[in-house]
N, C-alpha and C positions, 0 to 999 in steps of 0.2 A: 154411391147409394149404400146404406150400408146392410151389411149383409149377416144371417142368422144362421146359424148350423141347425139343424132340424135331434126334435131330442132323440137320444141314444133308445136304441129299445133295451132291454135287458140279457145283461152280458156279466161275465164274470169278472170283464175288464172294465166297465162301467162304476160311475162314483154312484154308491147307494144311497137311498131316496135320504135317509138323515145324516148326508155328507152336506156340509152347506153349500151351495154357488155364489160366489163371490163375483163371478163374472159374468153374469145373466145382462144386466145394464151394459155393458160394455160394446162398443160400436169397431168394426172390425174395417181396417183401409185394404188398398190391393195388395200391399206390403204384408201385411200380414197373413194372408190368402193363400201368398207364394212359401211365405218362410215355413209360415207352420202347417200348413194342407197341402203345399205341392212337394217343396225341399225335402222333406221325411223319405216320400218314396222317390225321391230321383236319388239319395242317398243310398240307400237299399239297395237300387237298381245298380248305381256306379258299384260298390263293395263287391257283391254277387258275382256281375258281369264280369268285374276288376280278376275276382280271387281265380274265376272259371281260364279268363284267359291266362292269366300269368302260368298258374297250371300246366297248359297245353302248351305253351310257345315258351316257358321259362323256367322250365323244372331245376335248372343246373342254379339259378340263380335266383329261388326260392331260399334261402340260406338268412341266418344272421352276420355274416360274415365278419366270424369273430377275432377279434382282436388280441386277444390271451394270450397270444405268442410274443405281442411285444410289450405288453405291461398286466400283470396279474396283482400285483401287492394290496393298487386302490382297487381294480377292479373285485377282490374279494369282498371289500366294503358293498361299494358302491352296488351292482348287481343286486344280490339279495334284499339290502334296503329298499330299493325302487320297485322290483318283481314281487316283493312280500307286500308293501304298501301299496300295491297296486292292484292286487289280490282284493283286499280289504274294504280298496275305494270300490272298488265294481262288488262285492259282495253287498255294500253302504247304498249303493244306486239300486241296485237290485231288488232291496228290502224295501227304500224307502221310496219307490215308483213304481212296482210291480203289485205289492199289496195294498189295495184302500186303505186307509186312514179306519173307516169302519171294521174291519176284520180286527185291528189291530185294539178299538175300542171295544169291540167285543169278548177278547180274551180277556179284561182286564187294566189295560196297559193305559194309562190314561196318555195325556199328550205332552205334558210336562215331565214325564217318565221318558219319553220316546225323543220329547227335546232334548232332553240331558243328554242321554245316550248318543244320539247322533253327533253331537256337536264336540262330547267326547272323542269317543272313538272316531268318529270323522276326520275330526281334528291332527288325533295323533295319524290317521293312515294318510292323511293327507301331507302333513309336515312329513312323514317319513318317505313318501313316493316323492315330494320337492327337492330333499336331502338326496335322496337316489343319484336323481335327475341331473340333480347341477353337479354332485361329486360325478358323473359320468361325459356331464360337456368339459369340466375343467380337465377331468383324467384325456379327453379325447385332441381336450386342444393343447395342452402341454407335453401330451407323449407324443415327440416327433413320427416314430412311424405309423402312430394312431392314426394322427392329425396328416400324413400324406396319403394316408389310404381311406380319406372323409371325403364322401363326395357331395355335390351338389342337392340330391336328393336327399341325405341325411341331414343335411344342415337343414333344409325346409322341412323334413320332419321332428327334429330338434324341437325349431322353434313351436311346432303349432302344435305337439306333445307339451309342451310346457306352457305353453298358454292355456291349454283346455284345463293342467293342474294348476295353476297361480291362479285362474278367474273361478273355478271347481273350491279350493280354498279360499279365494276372498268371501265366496257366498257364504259359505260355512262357519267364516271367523265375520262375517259383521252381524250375521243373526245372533250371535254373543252380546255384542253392544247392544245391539237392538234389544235385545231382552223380549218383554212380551208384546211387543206392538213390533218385533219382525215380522217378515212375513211367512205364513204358510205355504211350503211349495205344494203339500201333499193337497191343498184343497184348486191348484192352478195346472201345474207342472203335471204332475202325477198323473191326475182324470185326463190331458192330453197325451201323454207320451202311453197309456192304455186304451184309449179311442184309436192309434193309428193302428189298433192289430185289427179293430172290426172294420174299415175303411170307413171309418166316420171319426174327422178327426175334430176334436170339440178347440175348435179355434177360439172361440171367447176364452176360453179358461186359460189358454196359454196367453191371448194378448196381455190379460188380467196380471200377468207375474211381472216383476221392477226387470228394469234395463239390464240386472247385473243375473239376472236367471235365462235372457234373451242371448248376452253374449255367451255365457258360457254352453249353451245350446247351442249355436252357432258355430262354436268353436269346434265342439263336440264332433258335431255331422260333419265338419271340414276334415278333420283327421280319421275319421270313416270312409272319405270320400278319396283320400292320400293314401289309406291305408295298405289296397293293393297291389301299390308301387312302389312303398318303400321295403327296407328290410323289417318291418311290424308285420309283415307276412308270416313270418316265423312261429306268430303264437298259434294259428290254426292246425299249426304240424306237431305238437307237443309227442314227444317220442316216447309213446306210452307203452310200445311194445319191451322197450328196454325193462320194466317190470316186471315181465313178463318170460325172456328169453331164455335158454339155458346158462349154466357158467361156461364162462370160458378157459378150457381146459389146456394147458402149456404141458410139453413134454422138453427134456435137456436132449442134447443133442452130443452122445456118445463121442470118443476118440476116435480115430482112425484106427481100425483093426478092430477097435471094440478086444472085451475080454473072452468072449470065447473064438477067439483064433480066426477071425474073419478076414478075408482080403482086403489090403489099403483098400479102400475107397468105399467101403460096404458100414453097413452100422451095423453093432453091438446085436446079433438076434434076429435078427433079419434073415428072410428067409435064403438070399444068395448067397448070404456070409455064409448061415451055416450050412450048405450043402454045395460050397465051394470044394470039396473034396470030390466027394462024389459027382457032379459035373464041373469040369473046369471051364465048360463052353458057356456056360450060363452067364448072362448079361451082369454085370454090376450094379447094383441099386445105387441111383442118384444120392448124393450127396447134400445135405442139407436136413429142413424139417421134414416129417411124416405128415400127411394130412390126417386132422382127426374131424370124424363126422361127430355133426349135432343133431337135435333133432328138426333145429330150425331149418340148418343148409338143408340137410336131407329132403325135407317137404317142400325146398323150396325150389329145389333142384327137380321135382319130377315132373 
């Protein structure tokens, strides 16, 4: 029987009244019920629950478990291109599924403006996170102790990180051919992927988009759903404090005797060296560095 989502009441995240519906006619099966009305939030739930537990029971092995020790040359390449362009693609999703299609015609910006742009810029962020990608499986599978320290869980995520980019750019590069009879995602895609924040999720509008905006949806939620078991865990810890920290202050580390006349085994100024005369009983200072407080240990120490 087929089944009708009931209308959105008004919301920020809502397609406004002179957004067109392209999917009002459209008759919804139980398939579609699950993917796009139930999957959304059992995805949510897995990631959440995923990130909470690894936390608590996985903190040691929360890590990217980096490989730089046994090949850096390509990995200088490879890293930045993928991490830069991957930047860009989610700043690209961001824009073009968060905001209406309407907001964006009301400043001006028509949609042939906004087509360009996307398919541009998309294009290139997207070629350059594929180029990332694959310079980083060839680097992994041809550096021998890369490639012995690759485990089972990387390889599946591997793959289904580069699936969600290969199907993420097929969309991107056939709207090119397509030219003006592609398809709009902003008037399918978009009005669903912002109904699942009021929990009214506008299932017509998503059934409404082609086969190739379904898989790569699909895709998508799978590697969210992977996400807090592989080493992709890593991006929610971005080491921001490092910004932030004091410098790190080095001292050299004196002769033995040092120059003002200290005992073998004392350093240069130190307070046993110099009143090595006047108490000869007095303990020797360890050998080695000095610790220097920061302000970070300090505060972190109390």
């Amino acid at each position: 029987m087929p089944f009708a989502t009931p209308p959105l009441e008004t919301s920020p995240f809502e397609t406004l009244p002179f957004e067109t519906q392209p999917s009002a006619a459209v008759e919804l099966s139980a398939l579609d019920i699950v993917l796009w009305g139930v999957l959304p939030y059992v995805m949510v739930v897995v990631l959440v629950g995923g990130l909470i537990w690894r936390y608590k029971y996985d903190q040691f092995g929360w890590t990217t478990r980096s490989s730089q020790l046994y090949e850096s040359k390509l990995l200088r390449i490879a890293s930045p291109l993928f991490h830069f362009g991957l930047l860009a693609v989610i700043a690209g999703h961001f824009f073009g599924l968060v905001i209406p299609m309407s907001w964006t015609e009301a400043v001006g910006m028509s949609q042939d403006f906004y087509h360009f742009n996307a398919l541009f810029v998309g294009g290139i962020a997207g070629i350059g996170t594929l180029g990332g990608i694959v310079l980083l499986i060839y680097r992994r599978r041809t550096t021998g102790p890369v490639f012995m320290a690759t485990t089972k869980n990387d390889k599946t995520m591997y793959v289904v990180l580069t699936a969600a980019i290969v199907f993420g750019l097929w969309t991107t590069l056939a709207s090119v051919f397509e030219g003006e009879h592609g398809h709009n995602y902003r008037e399918t895609v978009a009005p669903w992927f912002r109904s699942l924040f009021i929990f009214q999720p506008d299932l017509t509008a998503m059934a409404a988009a082609p086969f190739s905006f379904h898989l790569h949806t699909l895709v998508g939620m799978a590697l969210f759903i992977i996400w807090p078991f592989t080493r992709l865990v890593h991006a929610f810890t971005a080491p921001m404090h490092y910004l932030f920290r004091p410098y790190i202050v080095y001292r050299s580390r004196d002769r033995e005797g040092g120059r003002t006349g200290g005992r073998p085994g004392t350093r240069a100024g130190s307070r046993s060296g110099t009143n090595a005369a006047e108490n000869p009983n007095a303990p020797a200072a360890r050998r080695g560095w000095s610790p220097v407080g920061t302000q970070d240990r300090d505060t972190r120490n109390r």
